[in-house]
N, CA, C and O atoms as a Maestro MAE file, in Angstrom:
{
 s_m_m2io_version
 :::
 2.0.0
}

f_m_ct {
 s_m_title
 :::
 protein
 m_atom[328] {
  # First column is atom index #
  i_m_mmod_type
  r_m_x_coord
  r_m_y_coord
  r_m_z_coord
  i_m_residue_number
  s_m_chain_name
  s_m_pdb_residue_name
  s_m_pdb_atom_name
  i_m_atomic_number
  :::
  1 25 110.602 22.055 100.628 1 A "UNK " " N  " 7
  2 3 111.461 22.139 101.790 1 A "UNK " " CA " 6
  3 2 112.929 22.103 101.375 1 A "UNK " " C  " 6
  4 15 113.801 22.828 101.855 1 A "UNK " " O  " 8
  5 25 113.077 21.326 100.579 2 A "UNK " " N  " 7
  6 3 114.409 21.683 100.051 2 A "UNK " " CA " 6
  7 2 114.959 22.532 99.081 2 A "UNK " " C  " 6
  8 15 116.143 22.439 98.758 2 A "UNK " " O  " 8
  9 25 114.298 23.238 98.659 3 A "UNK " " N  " 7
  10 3 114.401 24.699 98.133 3 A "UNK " " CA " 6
  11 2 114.732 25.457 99.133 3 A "UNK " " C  " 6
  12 15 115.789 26.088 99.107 3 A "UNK " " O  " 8
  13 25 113.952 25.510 100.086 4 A "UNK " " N  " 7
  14 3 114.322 26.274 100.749 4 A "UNK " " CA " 6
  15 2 115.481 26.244 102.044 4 A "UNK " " C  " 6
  16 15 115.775 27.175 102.794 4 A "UNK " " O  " 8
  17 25 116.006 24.890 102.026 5 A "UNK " " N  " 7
  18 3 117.151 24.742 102.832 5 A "UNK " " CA " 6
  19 2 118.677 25.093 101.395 5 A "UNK " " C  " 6
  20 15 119.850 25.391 101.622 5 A "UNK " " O  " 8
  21 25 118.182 24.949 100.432 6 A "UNK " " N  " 7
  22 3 119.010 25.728 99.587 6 A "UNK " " CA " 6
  23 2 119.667 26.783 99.267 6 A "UNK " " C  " 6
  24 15 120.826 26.819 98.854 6 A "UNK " " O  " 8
  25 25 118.399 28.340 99.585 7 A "UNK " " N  " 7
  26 3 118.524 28.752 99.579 7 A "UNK " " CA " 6
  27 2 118.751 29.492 101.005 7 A "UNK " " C  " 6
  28 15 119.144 30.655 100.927 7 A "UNK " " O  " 8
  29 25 118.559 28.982 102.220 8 A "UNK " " N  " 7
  30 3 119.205 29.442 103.098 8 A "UNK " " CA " 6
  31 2 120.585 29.166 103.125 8 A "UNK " " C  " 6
  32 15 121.316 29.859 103.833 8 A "UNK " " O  " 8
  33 25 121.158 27.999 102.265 9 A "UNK " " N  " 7
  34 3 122.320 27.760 102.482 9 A "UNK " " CA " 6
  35 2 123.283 28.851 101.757 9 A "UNK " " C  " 6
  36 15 124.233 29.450 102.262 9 A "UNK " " O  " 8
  37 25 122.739 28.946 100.339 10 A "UNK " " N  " 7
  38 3 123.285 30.096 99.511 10 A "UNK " " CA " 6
  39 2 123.480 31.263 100.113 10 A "UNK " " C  " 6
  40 15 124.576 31.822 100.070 10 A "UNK " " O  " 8
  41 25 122.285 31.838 100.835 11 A "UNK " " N  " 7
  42 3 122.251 32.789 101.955 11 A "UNK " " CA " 6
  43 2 123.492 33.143 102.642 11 A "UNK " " C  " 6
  44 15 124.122 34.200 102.645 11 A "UNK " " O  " 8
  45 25 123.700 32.047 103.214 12 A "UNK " " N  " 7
  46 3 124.682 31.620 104.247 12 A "UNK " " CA " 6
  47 2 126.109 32.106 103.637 12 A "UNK " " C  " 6
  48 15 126.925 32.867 104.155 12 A "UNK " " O  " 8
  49 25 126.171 31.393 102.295 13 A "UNK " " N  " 7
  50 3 127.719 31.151 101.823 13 A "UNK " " CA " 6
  51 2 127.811 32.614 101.541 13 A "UNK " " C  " 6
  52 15 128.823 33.277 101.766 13 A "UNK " " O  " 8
  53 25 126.609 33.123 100.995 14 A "UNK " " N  " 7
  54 3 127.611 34.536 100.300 14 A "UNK " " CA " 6
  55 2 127.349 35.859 101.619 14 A "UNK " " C  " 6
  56 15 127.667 37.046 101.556 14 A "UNK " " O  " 8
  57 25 126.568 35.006 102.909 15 A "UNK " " N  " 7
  58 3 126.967 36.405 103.969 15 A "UNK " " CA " 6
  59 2 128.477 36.119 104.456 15 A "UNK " " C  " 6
  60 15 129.195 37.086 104.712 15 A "UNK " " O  " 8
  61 25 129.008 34.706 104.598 16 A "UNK " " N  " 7
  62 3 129.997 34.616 104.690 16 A "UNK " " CA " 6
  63 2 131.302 35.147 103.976 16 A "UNK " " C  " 6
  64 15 132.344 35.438 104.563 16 A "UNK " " O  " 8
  65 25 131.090 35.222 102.685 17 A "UNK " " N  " 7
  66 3 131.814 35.817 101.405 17 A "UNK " " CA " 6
  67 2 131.609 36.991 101.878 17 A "UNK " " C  " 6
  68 15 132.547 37.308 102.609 17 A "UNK " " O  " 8
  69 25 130.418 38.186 101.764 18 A "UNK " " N  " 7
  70 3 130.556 39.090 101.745 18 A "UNK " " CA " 6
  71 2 131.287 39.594 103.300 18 A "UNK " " C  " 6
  72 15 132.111 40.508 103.270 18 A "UNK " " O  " 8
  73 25 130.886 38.867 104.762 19 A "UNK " " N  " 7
  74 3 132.087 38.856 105.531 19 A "UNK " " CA " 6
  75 2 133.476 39.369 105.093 19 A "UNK " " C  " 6
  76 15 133.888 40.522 105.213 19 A "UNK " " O  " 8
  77 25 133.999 38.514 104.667 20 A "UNK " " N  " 7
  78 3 135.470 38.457 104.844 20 A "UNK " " CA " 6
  79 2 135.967 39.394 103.797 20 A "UNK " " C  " 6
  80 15 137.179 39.549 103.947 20 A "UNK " " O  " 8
  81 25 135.546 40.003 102.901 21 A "UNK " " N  " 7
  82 3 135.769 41.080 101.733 21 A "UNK " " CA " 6
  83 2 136.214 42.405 102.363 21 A "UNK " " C  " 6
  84 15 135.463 43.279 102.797 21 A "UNK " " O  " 8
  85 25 137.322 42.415 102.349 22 A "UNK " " N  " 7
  86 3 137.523 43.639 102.459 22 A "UNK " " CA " 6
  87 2 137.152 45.632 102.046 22 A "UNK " " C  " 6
  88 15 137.282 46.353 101.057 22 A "UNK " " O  " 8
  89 25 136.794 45.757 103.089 23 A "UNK " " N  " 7
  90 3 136.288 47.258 102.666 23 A "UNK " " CA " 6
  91 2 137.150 48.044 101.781 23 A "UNK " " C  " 6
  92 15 138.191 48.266 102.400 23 A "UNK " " O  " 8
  93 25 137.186 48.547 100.655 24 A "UNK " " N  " 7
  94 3 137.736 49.468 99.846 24 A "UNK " " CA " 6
  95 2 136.954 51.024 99.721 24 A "UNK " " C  " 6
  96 15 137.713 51.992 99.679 24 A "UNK " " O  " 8
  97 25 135.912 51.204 99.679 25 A "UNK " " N  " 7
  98 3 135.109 51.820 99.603 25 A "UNK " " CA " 6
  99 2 135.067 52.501 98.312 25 A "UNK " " C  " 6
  100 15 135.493 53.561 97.855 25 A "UNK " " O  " 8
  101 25 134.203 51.214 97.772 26 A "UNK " " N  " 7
  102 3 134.196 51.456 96.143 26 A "UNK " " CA " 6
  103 2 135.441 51.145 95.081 26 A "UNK " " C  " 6
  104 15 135.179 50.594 94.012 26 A "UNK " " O  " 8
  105 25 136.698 51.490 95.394 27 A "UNK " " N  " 7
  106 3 138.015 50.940 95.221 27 A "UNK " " CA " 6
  107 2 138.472 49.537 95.129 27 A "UNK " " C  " 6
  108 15 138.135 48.585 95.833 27 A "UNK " " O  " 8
  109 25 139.423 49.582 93.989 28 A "UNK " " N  " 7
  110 3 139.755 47.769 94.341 28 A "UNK " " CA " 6
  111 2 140.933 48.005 94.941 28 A "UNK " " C  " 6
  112 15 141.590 49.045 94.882 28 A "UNK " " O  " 8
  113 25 141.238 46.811 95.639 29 A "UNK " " N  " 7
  114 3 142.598 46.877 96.432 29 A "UNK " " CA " 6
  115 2 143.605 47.449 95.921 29 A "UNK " " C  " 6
  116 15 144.330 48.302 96.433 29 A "UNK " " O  " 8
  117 25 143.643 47.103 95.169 30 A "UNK " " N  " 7
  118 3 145.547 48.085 94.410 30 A "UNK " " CA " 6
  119 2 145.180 49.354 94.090 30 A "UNK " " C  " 6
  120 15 146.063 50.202 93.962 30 A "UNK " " O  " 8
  121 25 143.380 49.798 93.850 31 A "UNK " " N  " 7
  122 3 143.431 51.400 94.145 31 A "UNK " " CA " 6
  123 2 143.631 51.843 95.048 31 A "UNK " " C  " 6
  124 15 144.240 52.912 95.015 31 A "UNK " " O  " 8
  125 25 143.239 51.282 96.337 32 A "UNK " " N  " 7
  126 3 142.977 51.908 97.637 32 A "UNK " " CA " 6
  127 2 144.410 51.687 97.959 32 A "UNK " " C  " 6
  128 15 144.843 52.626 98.627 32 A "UNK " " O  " 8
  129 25 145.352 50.709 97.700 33 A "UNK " " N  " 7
  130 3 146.751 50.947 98.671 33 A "UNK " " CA " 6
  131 2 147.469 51.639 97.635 33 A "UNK " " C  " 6
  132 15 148.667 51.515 97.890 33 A "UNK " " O  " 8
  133 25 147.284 52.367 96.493 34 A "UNK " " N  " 7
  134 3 148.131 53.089 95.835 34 A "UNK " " CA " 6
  135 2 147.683 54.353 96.407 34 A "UNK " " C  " 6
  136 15 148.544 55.223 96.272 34 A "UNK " " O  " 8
  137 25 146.587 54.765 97.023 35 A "UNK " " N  " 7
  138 3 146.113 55.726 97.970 35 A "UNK " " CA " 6
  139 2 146.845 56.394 98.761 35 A "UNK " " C  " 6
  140 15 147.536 55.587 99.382 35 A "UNK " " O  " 8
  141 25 147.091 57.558 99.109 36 A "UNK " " N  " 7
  142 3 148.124 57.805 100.458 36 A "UNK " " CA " 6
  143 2 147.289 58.180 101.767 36 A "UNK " " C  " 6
  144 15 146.115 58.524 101.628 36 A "UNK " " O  " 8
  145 25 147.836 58.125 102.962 37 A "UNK " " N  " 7
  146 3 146.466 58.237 104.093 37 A "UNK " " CA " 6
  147 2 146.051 59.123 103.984 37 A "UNK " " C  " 6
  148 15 144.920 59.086 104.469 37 A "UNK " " O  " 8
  149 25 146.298 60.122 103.561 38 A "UNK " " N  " 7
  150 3 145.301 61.871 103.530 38 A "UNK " " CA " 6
  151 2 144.008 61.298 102.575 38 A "UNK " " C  " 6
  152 15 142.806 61.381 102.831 38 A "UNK " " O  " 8
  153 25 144.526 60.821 101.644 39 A "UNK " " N  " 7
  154 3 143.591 60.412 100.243 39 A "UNK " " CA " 6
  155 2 142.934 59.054 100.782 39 A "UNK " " C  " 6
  156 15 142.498 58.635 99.710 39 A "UNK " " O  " 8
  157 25 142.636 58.257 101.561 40 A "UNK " " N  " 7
  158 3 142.147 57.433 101.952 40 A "UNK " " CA " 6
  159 2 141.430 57.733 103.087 40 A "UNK " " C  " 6
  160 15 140.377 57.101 103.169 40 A "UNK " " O  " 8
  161 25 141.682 58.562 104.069 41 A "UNK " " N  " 7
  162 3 140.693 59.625 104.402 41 A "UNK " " CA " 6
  163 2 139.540 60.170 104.189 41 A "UNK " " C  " 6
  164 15 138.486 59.927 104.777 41 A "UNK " " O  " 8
  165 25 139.800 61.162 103.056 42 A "UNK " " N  " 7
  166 3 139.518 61.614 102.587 42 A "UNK " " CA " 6
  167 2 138.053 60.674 101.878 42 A "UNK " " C  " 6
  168 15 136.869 60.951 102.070 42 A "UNK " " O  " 8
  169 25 138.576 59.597 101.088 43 A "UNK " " N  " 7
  170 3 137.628 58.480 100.549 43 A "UNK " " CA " 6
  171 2 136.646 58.084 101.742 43 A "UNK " " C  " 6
  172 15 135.433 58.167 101.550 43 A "UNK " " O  " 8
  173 25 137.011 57.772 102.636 44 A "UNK " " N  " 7
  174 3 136.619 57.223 103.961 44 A "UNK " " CA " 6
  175 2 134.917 58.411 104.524 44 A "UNK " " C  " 6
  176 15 133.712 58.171 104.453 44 A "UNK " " O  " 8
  177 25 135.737 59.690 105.055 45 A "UNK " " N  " 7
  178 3 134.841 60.981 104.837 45 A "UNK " " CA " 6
  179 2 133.982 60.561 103.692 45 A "UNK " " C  " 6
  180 15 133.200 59.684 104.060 45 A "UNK " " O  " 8
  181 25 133.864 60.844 102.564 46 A "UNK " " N  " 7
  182 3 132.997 61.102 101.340 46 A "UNK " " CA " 6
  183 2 131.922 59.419 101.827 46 A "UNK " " C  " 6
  184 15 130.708 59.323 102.005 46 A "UNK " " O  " 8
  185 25 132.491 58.856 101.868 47 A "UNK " " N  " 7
  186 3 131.713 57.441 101.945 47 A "UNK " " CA " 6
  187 2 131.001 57.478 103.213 47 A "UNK " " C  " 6
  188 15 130.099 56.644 103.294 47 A "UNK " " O  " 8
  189 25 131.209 58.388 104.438 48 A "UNK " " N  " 7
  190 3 130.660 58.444 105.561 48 A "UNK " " CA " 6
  191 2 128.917 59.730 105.300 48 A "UNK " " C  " 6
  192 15 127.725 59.668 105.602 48 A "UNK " " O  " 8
  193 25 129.929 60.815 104.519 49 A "UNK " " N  " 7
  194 3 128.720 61.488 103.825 49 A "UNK " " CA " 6
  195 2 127.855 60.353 103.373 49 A "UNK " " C  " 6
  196 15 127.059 60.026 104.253 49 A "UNK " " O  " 8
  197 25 127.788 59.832 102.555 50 A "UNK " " N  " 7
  198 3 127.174 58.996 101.110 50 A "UNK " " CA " 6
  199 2 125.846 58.102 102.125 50 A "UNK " " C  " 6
  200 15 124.654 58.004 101.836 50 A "UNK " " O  " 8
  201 25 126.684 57.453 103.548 51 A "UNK " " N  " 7
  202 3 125.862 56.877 104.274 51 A "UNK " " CA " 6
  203 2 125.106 57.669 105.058 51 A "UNK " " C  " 6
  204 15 124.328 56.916 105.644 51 A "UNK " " O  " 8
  205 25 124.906 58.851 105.402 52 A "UNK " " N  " 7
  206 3 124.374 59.769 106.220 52 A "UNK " " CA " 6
  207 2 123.420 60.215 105.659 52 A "UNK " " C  " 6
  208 15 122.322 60.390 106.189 52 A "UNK " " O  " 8
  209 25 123.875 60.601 103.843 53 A "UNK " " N  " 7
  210 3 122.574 61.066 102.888 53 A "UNK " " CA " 6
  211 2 121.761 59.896 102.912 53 A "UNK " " C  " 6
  212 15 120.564 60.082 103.136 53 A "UNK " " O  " 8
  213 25 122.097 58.904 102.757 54 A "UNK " " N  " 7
  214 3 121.030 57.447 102.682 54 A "UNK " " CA " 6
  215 2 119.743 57.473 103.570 54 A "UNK " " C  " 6
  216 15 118.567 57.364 103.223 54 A "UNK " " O  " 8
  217 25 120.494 57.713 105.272 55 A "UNK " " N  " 7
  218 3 120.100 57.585 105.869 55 A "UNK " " CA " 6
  219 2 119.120 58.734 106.209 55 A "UNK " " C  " 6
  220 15 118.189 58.602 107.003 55 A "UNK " " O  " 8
  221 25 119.358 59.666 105.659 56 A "UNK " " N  " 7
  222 3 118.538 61.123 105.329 56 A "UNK " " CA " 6
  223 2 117.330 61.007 104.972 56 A "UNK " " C  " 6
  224 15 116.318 61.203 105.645 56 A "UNK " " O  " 8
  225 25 117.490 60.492 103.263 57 A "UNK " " N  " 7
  226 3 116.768 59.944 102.884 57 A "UNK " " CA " 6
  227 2 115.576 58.827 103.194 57 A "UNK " " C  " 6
  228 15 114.387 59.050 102.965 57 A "UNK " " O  " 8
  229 25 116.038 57.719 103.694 58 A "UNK " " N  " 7
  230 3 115.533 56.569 104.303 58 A "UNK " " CA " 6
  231 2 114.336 57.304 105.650 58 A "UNK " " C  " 6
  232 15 113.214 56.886 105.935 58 A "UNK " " O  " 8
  233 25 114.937 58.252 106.135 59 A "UNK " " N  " 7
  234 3 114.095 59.268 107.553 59 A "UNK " " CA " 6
  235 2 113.039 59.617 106.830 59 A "UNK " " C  " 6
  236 15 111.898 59.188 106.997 59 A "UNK " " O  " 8
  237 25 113.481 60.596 105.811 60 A "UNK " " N  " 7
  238 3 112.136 61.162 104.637 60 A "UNK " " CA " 6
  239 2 111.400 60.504 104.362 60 A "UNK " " C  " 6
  240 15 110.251 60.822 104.670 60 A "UNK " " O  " 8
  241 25 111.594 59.358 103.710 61 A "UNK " " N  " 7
  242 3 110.645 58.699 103.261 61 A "UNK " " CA " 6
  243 2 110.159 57.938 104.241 61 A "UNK " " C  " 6
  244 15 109.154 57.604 103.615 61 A "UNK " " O  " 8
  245 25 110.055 57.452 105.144 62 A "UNK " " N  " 7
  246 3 109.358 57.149 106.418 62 A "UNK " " CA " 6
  247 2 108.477 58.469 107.227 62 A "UNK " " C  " 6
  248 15 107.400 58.229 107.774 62 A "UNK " " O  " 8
  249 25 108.969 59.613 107.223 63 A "UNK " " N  " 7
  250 3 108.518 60.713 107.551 63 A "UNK " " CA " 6
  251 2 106.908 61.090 106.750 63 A "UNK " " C  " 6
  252 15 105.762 61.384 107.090 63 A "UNK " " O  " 8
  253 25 107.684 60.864 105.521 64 A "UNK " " N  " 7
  254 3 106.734 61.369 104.245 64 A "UNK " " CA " 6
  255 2 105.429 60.237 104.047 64 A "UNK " " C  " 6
  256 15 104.271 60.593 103.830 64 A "UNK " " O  " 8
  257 25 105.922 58.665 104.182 65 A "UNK " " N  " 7
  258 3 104.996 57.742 104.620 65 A "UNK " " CA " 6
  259 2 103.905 57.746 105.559 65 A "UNK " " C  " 6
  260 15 102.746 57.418 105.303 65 A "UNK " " O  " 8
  261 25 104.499 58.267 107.014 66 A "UNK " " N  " 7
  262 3 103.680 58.155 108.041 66 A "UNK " " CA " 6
  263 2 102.693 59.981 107.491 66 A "UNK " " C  " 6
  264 15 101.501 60.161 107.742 66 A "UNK " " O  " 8
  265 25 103.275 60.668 107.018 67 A "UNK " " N  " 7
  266 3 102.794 61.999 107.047 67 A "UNK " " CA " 6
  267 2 101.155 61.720 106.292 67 A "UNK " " C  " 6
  268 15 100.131 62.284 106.677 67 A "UNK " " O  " 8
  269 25 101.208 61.010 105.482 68 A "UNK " " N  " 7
  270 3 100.618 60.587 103.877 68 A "UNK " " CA " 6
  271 2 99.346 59.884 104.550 68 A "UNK " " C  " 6
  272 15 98.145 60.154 104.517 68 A "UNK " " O  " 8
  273 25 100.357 58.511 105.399 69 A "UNK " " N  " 7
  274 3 98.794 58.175 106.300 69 A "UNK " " CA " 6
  275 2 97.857 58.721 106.796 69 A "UNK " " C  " 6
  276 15 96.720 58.299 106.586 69 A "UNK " " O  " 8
  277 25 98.105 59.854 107.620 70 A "UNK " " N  " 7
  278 3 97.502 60.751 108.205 70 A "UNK " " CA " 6
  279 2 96.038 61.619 107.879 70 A "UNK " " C  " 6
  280 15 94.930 61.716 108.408 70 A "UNK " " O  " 8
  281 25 96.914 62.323 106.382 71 A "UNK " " N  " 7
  282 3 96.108 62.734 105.726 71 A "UNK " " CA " 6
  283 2 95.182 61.123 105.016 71 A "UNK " " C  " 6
  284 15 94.006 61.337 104.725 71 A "UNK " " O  " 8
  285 25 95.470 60.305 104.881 72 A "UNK " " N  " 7
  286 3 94.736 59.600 104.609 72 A "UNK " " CA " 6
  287 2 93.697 59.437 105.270 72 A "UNK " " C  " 6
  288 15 92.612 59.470 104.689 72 A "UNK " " O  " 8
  289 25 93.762 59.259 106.399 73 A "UNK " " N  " 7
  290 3 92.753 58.514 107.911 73 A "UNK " " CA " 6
  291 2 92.617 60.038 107.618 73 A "UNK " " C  " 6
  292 15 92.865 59.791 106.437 73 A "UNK " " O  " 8
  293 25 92.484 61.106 107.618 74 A "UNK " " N  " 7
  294 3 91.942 62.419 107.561 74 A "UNK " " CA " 6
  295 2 90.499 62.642 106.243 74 A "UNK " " C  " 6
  296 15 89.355 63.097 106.268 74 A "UNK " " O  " 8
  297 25 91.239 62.132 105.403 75 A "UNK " " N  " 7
  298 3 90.380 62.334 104.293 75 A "UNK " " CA " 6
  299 2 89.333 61.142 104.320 75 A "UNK " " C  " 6
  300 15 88.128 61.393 104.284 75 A "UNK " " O  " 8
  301 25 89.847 59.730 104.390 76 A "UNK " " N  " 7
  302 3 89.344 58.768 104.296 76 A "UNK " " CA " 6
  303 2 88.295 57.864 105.460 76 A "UNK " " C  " 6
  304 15 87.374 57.076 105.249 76 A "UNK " " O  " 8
  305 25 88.945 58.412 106.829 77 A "UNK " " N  " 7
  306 3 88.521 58.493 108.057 77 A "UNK " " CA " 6
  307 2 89.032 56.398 108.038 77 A "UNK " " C  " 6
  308 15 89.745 55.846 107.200 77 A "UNK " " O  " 8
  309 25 88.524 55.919 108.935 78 A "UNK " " N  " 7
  310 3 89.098 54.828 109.733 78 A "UNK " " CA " 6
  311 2 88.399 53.580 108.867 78 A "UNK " " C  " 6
  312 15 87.179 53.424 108.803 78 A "UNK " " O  " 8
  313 25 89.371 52.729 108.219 79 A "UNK " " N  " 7
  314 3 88.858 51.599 107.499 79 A "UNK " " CA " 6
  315 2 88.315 50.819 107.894 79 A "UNK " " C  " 6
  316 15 88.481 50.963 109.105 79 A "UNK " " O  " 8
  317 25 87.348 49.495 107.666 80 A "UNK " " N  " 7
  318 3 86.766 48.933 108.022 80 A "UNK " " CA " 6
  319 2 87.497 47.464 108.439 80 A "UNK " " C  " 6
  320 15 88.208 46.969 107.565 80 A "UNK " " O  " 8
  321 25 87.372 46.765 109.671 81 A "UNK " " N  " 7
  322 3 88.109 46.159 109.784 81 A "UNK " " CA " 6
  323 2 89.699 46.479 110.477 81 A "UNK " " C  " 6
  324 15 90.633 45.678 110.474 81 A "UNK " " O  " 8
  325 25 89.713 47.898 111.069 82 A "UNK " " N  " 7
  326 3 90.730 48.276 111.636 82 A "UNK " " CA " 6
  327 2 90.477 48.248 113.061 82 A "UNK " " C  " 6
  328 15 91.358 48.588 113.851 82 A "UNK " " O  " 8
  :::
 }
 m_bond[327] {
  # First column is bond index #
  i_m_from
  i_m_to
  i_m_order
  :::
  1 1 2 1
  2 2 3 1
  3 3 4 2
  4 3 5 1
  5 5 6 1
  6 6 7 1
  7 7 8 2
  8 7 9 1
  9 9 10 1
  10 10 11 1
  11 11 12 2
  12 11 13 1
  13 13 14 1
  14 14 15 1
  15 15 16 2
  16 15 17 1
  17 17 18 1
  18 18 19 1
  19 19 20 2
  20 19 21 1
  21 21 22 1
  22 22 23 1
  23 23 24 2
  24 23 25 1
  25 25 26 1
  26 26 27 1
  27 27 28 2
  28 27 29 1
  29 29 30 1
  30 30 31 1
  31 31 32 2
  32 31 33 1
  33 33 34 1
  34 34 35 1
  35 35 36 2
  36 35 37 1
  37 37 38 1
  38 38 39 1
  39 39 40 2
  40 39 41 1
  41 41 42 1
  42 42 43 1
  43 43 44 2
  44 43 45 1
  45 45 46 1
  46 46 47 1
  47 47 48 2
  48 47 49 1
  49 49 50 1
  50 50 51 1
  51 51 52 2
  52 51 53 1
  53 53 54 1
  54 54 55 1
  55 55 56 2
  56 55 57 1
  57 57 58 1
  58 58 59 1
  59 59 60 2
  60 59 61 1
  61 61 62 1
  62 62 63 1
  63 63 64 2
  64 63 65 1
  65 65 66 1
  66 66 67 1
  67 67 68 2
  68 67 69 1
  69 69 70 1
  70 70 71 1
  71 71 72 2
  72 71 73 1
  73 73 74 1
  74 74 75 1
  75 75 76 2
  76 75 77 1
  77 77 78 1
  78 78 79 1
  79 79 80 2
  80 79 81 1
  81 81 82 1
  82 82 83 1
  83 83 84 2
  84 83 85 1
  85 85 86 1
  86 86 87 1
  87 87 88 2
  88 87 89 1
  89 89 90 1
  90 90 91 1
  91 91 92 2
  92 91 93 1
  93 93 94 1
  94 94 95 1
  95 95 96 2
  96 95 97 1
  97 97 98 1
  98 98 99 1
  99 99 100 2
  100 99 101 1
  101 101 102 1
  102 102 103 1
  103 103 104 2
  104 103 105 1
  105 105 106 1
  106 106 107 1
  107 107 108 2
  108 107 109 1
  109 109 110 1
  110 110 111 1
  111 111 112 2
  112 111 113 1
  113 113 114 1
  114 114 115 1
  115 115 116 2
  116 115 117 1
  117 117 118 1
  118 118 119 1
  119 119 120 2
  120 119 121 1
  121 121 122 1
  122 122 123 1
  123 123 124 2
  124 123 125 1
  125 125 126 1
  126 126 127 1
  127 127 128 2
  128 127 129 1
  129 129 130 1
  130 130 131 1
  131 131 132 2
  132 131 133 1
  133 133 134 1
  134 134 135 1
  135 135 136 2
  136 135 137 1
  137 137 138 1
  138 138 139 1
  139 139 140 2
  140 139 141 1
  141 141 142 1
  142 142 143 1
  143 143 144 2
  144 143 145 1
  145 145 146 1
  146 146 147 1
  147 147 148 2
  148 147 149 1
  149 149 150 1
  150 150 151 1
  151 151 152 2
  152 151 153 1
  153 153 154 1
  154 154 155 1
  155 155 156 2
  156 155 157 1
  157 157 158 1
  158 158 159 1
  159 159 160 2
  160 159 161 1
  161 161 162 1
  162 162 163 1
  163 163 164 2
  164 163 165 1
  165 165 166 1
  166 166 167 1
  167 167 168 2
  168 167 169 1
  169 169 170 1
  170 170 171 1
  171 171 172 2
  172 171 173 1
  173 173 174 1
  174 174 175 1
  175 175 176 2
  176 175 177 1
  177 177 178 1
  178 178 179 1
  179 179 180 2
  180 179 181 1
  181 181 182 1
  182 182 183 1
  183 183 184 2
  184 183 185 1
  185 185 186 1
  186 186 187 1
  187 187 188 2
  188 187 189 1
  189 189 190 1
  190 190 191 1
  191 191 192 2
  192 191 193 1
  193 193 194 1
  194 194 195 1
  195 195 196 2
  196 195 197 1
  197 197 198 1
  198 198 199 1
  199 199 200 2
  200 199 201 1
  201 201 202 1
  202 202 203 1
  203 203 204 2
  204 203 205 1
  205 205 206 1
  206 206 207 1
  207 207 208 2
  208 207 209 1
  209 209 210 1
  210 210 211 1
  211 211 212 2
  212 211 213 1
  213 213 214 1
  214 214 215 1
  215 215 216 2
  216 215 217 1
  217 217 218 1
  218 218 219 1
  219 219 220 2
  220 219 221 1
  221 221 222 1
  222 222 223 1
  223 223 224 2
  224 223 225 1
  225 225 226 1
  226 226 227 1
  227 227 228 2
  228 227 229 1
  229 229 230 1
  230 230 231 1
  231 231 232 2
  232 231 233 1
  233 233 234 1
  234 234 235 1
  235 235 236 2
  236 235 237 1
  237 237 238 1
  238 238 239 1
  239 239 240 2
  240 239 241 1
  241 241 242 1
  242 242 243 1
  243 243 244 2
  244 243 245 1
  245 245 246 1
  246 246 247 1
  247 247 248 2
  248 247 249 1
  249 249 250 1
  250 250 251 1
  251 251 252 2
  252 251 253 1
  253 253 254 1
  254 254 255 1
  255 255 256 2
  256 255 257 1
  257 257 258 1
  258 258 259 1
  259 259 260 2
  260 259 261 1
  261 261 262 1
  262 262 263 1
  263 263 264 2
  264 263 265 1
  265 265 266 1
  266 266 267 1
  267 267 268 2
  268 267 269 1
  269 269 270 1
  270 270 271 1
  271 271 272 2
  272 271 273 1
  273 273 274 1
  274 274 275 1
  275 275 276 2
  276 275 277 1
  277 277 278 1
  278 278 279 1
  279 279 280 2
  280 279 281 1
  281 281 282 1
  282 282 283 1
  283 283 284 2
  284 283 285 1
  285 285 286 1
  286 286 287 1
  287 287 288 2
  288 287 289 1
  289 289 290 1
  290 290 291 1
  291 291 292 2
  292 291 293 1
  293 293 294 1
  294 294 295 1
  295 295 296 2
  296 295 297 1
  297 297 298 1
  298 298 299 1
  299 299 300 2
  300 299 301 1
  301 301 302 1
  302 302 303 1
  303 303 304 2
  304 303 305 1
  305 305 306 1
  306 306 307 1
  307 307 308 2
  308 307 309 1
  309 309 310 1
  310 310 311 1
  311 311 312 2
  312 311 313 1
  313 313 314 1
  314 314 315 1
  315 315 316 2
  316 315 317 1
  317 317 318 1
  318 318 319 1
  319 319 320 2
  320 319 321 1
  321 321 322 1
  322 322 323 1
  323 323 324 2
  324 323 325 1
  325 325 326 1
  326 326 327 1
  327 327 328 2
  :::
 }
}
């Protein structure tokens, strides 16, 4: 039990940490404000791509998961205990 109030606490501290961290997007601070706004933009865009492919991805493979079952319960027909 106290392991595990430990590690909720750790939990805790570094969602808090990661909270308050400022977004750079990938950049450390003195890159991103040596940046000019076109070029920080610009960073901003590419990083909005980057999350969209993720999320592309993440669809597929849920797509490709449920697809897979299918043919499973197709080939395999209905398990026992279902």
């Amino acid at each position: 039990m106290k392991s595990l109030l430990c590690c909720i606490g750790i939990f805790f501290i570094a969602l808090g940490i990661q909270g308050c961290a400022a977004p750079y997007y990938g950049l450390t601070g003195e890159e991103w404000n040596s940046l000019s706004e076109d070029e920080q933009a610009a960073v901003k865009a590419e990083y909005r791509d980057i999350l969209a492919l993720q999320e592309g991805q993440k669809r597929r493979k849920l797509h490709d998961a449920r697809t897979q079952s299918i043919v499973d319960y197709g080939i395999n027909g209905q398990k026992s205990g279902q």
